[in-house]
N, C-alpha and C positions, 0 to 999 in steps of 0.2 A: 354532686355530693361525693366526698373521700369514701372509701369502700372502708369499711369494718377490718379490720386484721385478727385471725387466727392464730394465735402464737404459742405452740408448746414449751414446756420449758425444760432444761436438764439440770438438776441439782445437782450437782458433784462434789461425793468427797472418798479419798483415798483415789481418785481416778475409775468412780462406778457412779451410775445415775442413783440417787437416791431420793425418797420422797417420804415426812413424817405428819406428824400432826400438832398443829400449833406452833411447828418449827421445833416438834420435840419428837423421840421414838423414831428415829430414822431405817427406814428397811431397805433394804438391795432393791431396786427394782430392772435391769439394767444395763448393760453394753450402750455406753454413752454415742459410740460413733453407728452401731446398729440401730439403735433408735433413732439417732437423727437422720440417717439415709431413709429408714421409712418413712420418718414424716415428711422430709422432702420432695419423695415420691409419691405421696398422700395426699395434697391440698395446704398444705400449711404456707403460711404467708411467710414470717420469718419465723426464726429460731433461735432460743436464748439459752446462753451456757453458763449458770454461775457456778461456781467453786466456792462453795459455803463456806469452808472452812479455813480456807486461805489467810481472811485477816486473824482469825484466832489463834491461826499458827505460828502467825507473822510470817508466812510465807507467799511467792509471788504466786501468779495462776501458772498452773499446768499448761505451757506454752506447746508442748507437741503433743500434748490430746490436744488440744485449741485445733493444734494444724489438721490432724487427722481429721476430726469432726468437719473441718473448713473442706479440705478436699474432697469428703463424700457428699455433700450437698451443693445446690443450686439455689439455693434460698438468701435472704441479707441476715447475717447471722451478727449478734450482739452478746460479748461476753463479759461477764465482769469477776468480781471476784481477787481480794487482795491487789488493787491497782490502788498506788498513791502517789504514782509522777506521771507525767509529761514521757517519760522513758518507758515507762510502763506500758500506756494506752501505747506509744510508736511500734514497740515490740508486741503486740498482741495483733495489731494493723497488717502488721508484718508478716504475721502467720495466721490470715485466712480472713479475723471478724472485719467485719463492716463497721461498728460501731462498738464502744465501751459501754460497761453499766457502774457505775460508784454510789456506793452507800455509802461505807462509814469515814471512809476519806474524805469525803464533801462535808460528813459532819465536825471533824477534826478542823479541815484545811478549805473552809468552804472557796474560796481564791483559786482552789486548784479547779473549780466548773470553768470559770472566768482563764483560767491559764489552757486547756481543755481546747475549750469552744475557741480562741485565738487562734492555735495551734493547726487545728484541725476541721473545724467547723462546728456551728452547734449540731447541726446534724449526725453528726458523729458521737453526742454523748447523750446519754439515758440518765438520768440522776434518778436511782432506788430509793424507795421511803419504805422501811416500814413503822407500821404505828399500830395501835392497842385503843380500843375504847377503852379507859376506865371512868366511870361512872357517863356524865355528855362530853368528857374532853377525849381528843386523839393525842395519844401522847406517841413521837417519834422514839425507837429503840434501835440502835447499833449494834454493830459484833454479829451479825445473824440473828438479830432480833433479842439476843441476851441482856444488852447493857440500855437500860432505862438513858434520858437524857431532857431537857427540860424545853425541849423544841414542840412545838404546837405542829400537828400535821398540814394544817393552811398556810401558817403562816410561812414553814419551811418552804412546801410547796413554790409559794408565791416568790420567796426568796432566790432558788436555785432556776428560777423561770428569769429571773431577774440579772441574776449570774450569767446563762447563756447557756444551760441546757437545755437539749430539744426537744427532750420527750419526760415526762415522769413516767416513773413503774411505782404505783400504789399497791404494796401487798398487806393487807389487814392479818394482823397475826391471832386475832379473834377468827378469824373466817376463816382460814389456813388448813387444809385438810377437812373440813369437816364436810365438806358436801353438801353444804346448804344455803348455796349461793353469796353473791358475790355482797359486798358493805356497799350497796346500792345506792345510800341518801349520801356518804360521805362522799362516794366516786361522783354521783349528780352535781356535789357542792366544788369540787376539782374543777370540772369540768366546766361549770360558768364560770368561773372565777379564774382561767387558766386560758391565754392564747395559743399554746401548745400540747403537744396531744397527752392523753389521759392512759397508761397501759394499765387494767385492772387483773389486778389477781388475789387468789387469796377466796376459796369457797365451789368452785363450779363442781358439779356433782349431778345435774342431767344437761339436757338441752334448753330447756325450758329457762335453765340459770343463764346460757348467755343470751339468747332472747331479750331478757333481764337488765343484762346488762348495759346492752346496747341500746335498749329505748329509755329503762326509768333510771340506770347508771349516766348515761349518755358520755360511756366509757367511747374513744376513739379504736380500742384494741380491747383484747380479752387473752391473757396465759391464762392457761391451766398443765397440769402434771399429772397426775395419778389419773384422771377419767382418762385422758389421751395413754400413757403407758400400758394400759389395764387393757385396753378397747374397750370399756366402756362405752366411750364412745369414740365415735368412728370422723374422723375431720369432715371427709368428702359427703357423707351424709348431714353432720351439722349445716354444713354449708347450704345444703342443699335445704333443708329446713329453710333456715333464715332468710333464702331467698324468696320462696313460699310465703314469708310473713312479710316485704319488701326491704329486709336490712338488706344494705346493698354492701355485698362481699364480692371476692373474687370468685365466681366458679369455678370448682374442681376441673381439672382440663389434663386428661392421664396421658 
């Protein structure tokens, strides 16, 4: 059985880690390249860098934070944020990540997953979803979760799987900050329905939430941000948990 992945995440914008609620109220929380050298030294599997703000600014990512952060870790690091070519994902490759993450470019240019995974591998691209319950439907949202769109969260899913992305990153913008675990039935519904792995986020707020996730989500991975920043909670201890309960992760190994 594939081990479970651990994945903290760095929100970035103005070049400082930040983390809000519902993808609104955003606070400092921060030194993006300090944090990620701890968590690397901590137990975390990989490590993911977006730059939230990038496409609203219509600017590209922060390519020498990207590097800085690449040379203090030993982890497979995945960054996204304001990528809309082929040029883009080569220049970020370049400076440090392992793999790209695209949201709202795949929603604009979906061809670009498909030009992506040619280029580079599926293995190399993460295609971002976020989405919103309202009322029983998942409605997909762009721009950092701002700009509504009239994509069904399965069906996209299915779609960008179909394209030749290798991983989904599911963040519920209902569950987002609030600590109260993760959009459990939705991630379970991904997850049968998807040959490709499932990264959920979007909710963790004790241990007991990824626990959660990993048996009734039957999430492949698990981000979270604010419990990890905070210490809240602590990687090497989660781990350690989960393995107690037989989710089979990597153990911490200092």
């Amino acid at each position: 059985m594939l081990t479970k992945r651990i994945i903290p995440c760095l929100d970035i914008k103005n070049g400082r880690t930040v983390k809000g609620l519902n993808f609104l109220s955003l606070r400092d929380v921060g030194d993006p390249v300090e944090l990620a050298q701890y968590y690397s030294d901590n137990g975390a599997d990989e490590l993911v860098f977006l730059d939230i703000s990038a496409t609203e600014e219509g600017r590209k990512t922060l390519t020498q934070l990207v590097l800085k952060v690449a040379e203090a870790i030993n982890i497979p690091f995945t960054v996204g944020g304001g990528i809309s070519s082929v040029e883009d994902v080569e220049l970020l490759l370049k400076n440090g990540a392992d793999k790209v993450c695209i949201n709202s470019a795949a929603i604009r240019n979906p061809e670009l997953i498909h030009e992506i995974a040619l280029r580079f591998g599926s293995q190399c691209i993460v295609v971002a979803i976020d989405a919103k319950q309202v009322n029983k439907d998942w409605n997909v949202f762009g721009v950092g979760g701002k700009t509504p769109t009239k994509l069904n969260l399965f069906n996209w899913a299915k779609e960008v799987q179909d394209r030749g992305a290798g991983e989904v990153l599911f963040t519920s913008i209902n569950h987002d900050g609030t600590k109260n675990g993760f959009a459990n039935e939705a991630l379970a519904k991904l997850s049968c329905m998807l040959s490709i792995p499932v990264i959920a986020s979007g909710g963790a707020g004790k241990v007991q939430d990824f626990e959660d996730v990993f048996i009734t989500g039957k999430a492949d991975a698990a981000l979270a941000a604010s419990v990890f920043h905070h210490k809240q909670i602590e990687i090497r201890s989660l781990k350690t948990h989960l393995i107690t309960k037989e989710i089979p992760v990597r153990p911490f190994d200092p």
